[in-house]
C-alpha positions, 0 to 999 in steps of 0.5 A: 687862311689855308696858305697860313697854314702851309707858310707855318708848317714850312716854316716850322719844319726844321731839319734835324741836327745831324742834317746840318750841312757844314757851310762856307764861312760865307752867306748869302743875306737874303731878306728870308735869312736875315728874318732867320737871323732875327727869330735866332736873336730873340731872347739875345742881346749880342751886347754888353758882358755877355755877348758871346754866351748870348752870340753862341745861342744865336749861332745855334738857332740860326744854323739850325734855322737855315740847315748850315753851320755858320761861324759866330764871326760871320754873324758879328761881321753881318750884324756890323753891316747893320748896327754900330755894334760898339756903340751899342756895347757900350750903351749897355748897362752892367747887370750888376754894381761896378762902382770903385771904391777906395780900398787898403790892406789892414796893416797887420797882412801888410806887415805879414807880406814885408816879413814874408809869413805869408805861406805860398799860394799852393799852402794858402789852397790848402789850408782853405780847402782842410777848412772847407772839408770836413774829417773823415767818418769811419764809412770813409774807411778811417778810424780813430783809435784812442791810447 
């Protein structure tokens, strides 16, 4: 029961950001660093459309983890060692709906279009942006004044 408890005060002992070393772009995979890479990777799946937002978690937590900085690509290079990372990709399902549908402009926008009505791109921003504000009130410094 006692070297429990000195295996967990060690482990939880963890060097403070500024004592991160930068490293190589090479690791040595111990078994003790692939456990490392492991408790990073809980709580991320470093697949599906997220991937390199779940990636950049586990880069971080692995480096602080081993007391070095570590390059994502090093650890998509490991994790390709052991898994078919495509695969596994492309087992992933989409976290929201992606089914296609048919879909056809209304013909009075595609009238607009043939014509050219249809303002720029910049004119359209900010036609949507007046829109979307709302007017200035006096503490904003304008004021009205009736004739």
């Amino acid at each position: 029961m006692g070297e429990a408890d000195v295996t967990l005060t060690q482990t939880d002992e963890k060097p403070p950001d500024s004592a991160l070393v930068p490293g190589e772009d090479s690791v040595v995979w111990s078994h003790e660093v692939e456990v490392c890479l492991f408790h990073a990777m809980i709580g991320h799946k470093p697949v599906g459309v997220n991937r390199h937002f779940h990636m950049i978690c586990i880069r971080d937590k692995f480096s602080q983890n081993i007391g070095r900085q570590v390059s994502s690509s090093v650890i998509w290079d490991h994790l390709g060692t052991m898994y078919d990372m495509q695969a596994l990709h492309e087992s992933e399902i989409l976290p929201f709906p992606n089914n296609e549908k048919s879909f056809s402009l209304p013909d009075d926008i595609i009238q607009e279009v043939k014509e050219g009505k249809l303002g720029s791109e910049e004119e359209t921003k900010e036609e949507f942006r007046m829109e979307r504000e709302p007017p200035a009130t006096h503490e904003e410094g304008v004021v009205f004044v009736s004739l």
